[in-house]
N, C-alpha and C positions, 0 to 999 in steps of 0.2 A: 504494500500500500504506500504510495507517493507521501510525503510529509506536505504541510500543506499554509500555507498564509493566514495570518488574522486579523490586522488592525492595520487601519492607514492612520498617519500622522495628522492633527488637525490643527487648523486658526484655534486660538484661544473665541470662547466663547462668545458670540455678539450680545448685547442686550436684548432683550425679548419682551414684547408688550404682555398688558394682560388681557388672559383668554375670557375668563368671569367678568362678567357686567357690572356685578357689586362690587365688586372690589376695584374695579376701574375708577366707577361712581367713587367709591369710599376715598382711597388714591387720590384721586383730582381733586377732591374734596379738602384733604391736607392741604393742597396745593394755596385754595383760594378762599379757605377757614369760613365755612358757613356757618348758617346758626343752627342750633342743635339746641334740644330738650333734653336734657340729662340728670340722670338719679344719679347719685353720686352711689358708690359702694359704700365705702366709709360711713354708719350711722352717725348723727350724732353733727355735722357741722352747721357752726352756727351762723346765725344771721344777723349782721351786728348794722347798728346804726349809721347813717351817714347825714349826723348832722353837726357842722365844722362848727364850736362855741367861739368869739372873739374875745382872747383877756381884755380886760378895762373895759370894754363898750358899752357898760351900765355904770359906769362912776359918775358921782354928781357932779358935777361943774359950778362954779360963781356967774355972777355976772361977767368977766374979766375974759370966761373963758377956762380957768383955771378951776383944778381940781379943787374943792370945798375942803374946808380942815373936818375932821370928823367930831362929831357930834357925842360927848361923853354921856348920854343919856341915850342916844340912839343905837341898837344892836350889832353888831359888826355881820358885813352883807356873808352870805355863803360863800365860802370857797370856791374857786374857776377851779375845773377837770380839767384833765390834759387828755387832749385828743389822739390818736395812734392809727396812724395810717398804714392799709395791707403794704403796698411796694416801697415803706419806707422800714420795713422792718428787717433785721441784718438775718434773715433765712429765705426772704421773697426772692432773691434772683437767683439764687442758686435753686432755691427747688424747680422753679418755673425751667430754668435750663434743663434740670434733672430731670422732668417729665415730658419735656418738648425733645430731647438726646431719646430716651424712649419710642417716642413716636416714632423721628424719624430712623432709627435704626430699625424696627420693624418695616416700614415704608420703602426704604432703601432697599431692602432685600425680595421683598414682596414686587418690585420695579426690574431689581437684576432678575428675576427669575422665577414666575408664579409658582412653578412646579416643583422647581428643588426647593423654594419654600415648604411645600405641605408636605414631602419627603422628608424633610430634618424635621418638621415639626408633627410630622405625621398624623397630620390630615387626610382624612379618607377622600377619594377623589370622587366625591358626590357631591349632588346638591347640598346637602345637610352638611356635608362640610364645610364648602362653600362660603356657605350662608355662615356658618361659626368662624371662620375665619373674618370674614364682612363686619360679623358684630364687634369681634375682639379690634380691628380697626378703627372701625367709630366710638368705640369705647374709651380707647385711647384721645379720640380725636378732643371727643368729648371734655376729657379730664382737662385736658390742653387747654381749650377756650373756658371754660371754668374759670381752669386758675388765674390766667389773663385779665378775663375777665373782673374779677377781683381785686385787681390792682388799687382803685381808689376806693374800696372800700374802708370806713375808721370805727375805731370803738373805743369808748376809756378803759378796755381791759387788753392792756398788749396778750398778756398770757392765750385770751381767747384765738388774737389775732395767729398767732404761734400755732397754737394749736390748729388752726383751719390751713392753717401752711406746712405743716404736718402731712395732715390727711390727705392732700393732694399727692402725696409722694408713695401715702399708703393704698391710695385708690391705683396706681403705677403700678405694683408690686405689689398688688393682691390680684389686680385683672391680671398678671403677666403670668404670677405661679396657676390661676386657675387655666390659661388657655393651654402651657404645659403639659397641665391631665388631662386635657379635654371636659375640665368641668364647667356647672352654670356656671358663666361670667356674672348673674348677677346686678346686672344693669338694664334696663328700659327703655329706649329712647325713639327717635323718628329724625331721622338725618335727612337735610336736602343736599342733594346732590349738587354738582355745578350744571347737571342737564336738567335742573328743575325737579327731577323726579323726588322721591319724597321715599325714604327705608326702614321702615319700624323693622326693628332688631327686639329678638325676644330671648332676656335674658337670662331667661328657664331652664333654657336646651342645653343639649351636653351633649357630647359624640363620643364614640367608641376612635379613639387611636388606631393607628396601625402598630403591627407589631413593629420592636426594635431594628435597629439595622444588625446588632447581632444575631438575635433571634433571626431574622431570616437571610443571615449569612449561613450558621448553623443548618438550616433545614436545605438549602445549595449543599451544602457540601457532606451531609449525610444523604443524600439521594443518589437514587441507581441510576445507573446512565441508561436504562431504559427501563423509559418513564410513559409511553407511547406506542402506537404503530407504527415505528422504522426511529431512525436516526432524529431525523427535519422534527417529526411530533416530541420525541423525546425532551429533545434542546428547547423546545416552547414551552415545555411542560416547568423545565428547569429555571425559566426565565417566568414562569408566572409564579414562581415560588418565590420570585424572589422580589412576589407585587410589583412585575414591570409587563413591560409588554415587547415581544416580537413583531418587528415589521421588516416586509420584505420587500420596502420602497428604499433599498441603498442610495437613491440618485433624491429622493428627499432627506437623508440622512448626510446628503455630500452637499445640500443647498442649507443647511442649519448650520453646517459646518464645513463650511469651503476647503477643502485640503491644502496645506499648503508642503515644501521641500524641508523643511527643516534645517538642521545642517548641510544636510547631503552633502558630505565631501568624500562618496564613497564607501563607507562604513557606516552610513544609517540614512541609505536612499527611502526616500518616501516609495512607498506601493502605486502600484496602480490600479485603480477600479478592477480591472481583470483579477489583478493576484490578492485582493480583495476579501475574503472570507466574511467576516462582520465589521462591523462600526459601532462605536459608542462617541456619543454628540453630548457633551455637557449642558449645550443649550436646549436638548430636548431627555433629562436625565433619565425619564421614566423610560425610556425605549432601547431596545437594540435592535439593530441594523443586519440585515442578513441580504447576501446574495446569492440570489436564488441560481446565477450562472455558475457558479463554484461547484462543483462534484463535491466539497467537504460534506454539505449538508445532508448526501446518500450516506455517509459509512460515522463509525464509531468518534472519529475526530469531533464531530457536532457536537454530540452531549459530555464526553468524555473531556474536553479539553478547549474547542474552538469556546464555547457559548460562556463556559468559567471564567476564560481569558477577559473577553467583554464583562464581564459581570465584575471583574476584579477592577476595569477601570472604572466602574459604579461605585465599588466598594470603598476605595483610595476617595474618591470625588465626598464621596459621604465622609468620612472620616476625615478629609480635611478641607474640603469645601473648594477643591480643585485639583485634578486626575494629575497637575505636574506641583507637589509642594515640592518645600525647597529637599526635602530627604533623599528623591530622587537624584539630585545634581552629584556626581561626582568627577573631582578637579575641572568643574568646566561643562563637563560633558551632561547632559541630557540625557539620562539609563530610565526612563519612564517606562517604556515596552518591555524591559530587561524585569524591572522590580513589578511591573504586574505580571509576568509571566510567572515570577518567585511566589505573588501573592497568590495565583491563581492554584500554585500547588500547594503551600503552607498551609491555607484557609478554605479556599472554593473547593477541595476535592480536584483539581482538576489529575489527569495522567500523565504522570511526569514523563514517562517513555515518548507519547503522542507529543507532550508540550516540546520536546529534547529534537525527537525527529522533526518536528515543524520549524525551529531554530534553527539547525543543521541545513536544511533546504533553503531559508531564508538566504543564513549567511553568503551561500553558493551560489545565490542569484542578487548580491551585489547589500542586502539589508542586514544589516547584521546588528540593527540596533536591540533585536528582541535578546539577546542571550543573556544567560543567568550565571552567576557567582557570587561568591561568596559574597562582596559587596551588594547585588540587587537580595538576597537572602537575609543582611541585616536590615536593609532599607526598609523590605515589607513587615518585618517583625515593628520595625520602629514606627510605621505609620496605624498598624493593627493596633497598637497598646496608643496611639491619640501621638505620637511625637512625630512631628508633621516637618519639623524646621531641621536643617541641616545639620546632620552629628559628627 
C-alpha cells in the first residue's frame, strides 16, 4: 500500500463575520451602545438621590449685603450635608474600565471567530445556544451602560455610592462564571438593536454544554478504526466524535483558507491540491476537509491515521487558540506538520507505522516538513498539558 499525503500549508486565518443574527444584532449593538432595560443580577443596588444642596445659600444677609452676626437667642441653622458624586469616587473608573475590558474581550473574540467561540466555550450549535450566547452579550452590554450611566448620580452616603460601584463588577463576574456552566444568566431584558429590531432575552434558560475538548479527544482516540461501512464512513464517524463535521468540499476549504508556500526552500514545499488528503481551516474550526480524489479515503490510512492527523490540528488550535503556537518553532524553523503528526500518535490514537510510511513518501517527493522527532514528541506533550509558548 502506497504511503500517502495529508495537510496543505495555510494563510493564517482571515476574520470571519457572524453567521447568527442575534449576535450580529447584539455585536453592532456594542458598537453604537443602545438603550437597554436591564435587571441588574446583583440584589440589592440602591437608588440614591440626585439633589446637589449649595453651602451658605440660606445664610441671612444685612442690608449691606453682608452676612448678619448671629443672633444669641436664635437657634443655630442645621448642619449642610456633603454631597458624593458616583464618577467622582476613587473606584468609579476603574470599575467602569473593568467591566467595559469585559465586554469587549468577549466581543472581540465573538468578531475573530463565531464558531471557535462556542467551541472553547462550548456552546451547543443550536438555536438555544444561540440565543444563550445572545443573552450572555446583552447582559454584558447591559451592565456597561448601567454603570455609565451612573456617572452623575450623588448621595450623602459615599459608603452607598461604593457599594453600587461594587456591584457592577459583581454583576461582570457573576454573569461570566454563570455563562461558563451554561447556567441561568439570571437577567431580563429587551435590547434594541442598531436595525431597530427589539431582543427580549430570557434569563431563565440554561443549556447543556458540550462535552470537554478532553473528553472528546479521549473518545478519538479510544475508537476502532472501523467505525462504519468501509474506510471514507469510518473517518466520518471519527470526526463526528469528535463534535465536528466532515466535508468533502476541499476547494471551499482552500477558499476559507487560501494556501499559501510557506518557507518552501525545498525541505517543507507546500502540497498541492492533488497530493492533498484533508485540510483543516482554522477559520472554519468545526470542519474537516477531505478529498474525495485521493485513493487515501478507500483503504485503512482514512481512519487509522489521515483523519487523526487533521483532528490533531483541531486539537493544538483548541488548546492554544492557534494550530502554529510558538512550541512548535524550533531554531527558526516552523515543525507545525512535524508536532501534529507526534500529537496525532501521542493523543488521537493515530498508527504510527501509517503516520511513519506517509512521512517517508512525503519527504521523497520534495515535503519533508511532516516528520517527527524527538523535538516534535516534546512539542506535543508540551502543548497537550496547556504550554503553548516556546520551551
Amino acid at each position: 500500500m502506497p504511503p500517502y499525503q495529508q495537510y496543505r500549508p495555510m494563510q493564517p486565518p482571515r476574520k470571519t463575520g457572524i453567521g447568527a443574527g442575534g449576535i450580529t444584532a447584539i455585536v453592532a449593538a456594542v458598537i453604537v451602545i443602545p438603550a437597554l432595560l436591564f435587571i441588574a443580577v446583583t440584589a440589592g443596588l440602591m437608588t440614591v438621590a440626585k439633589n446637589h444642596i449649595s453651602q451658605g445659600a440660606n445664610e441671612p444677609t444685612n442690608s449691606y449685603g453682608n452676612a448678619s452676626p448671629s443672633d444669641p437667642n436664635q437657634a443655630d441653622p442645621e448642619p449642610t450635608s456633603t454631597v458624593y458624586r458616583m464618577d467622582e469616587r476613587p473606584g468609579y473608573e476603574s470599575m467602569v474600565t473593568y467591566v467595559t475590558d469585559k465586554l469587549d474581550h468577549y466581543k472581540d473574540e465573538i468578531l475573530n471567530n463565531t464558531t471557535m467561540f462556542m467551541s472553547e466555550y462550548r456552546i451547543p450549535d443550536t438555536q438555544n445556544g444561540t440565543d444563550y450566547m445572545t443573552g450572555y452579550m446583552a447582559a454584558l452590554l447591559g451592565t456597561v451602560n448601567e454603570a455609565k450611566a451612573a456617572a452623575d448620580e450623588t448621595s450623602e452616603d459615599p459608603d452607598a455610592l461604593d457599594a453600587k460601584i461594587d456591584s457592577y463588577r459583581t454583576t461582570v463576574d457573576t454573569l461570566e462564571a454563570r455563562f461558563k456552566k451554561g447556567q441561568a444568566l439570571g437577567v431580563s431584558m429587551t435590547v434594541t438593536g442598531n436595525d431597530g429590531k427589539k431582543y427580549t432575552v430570557d434569563g431563565s434558560r440554561s443549556i447543556t454544554l458540550r462535552p470537554t475538548w478532553d473528553e472528546l479527544e479521549q473518545r478519538v482516540a479510544k475508537a476502532s478504526n472501523s467505525l462504519g461501512s468501509g474506510n471514507a464512513a469510518s473517518a466520518q464517524k471519527l470526526v463526528e466524535l469528535a463534535d465536528m463535521k466532515l466535508s468533502w468540499d476541499i476547494d471551499e476549504g482552500f477558499r476559507q483558507c487560501p494556501a499559501f508556500a510557506g518557507t518552501d526552500d525545498g525541505d517543507n514545499k507546500a502540497l498541492t491540491k492533488s497530493e492533498t488528503f484533508g485540510f483543516y481551516c482554522p477559520a472554519t474550526p468545526n470542519v474537516i476537509y477531505g478529498n474525495r480524489s485521493m485513493p487515501d479515503w478507500n483503504m485503512t490510512y482514512a481512519p487509522a491515521a489521515g483523519v487523526r492527523h487533521e483532528l490533531s490540528h483541531h486539537a493544538i488550535h483548541m488548546r492554544c487558540g492557534t494550530i502554529e503556537p510558538e512550541a512548535i518553532m524550533q531554531n527558526g524553523v516552523n515543525r507545525t506538520e512535524g508536532v501534529t503528526n507526534s500529537y496525532a500518535v501521542k493523543y488521537m490514537g493515530a498508527n504510527r507505522a501509517l503516520i511513519q510510511q506517509s512521512i517517508d513518501y512525503a519527504a521523497s517527493t520534495g515535503h519533508k516538513q511532516y516528520r517527527m522527532d524527538a523535538f516534535t514528541d516534546r512539542a506535543a506533550e508540551r502543548i497537550h498539558s496547556g504550554q503553548c509558548n516556546a520551551g
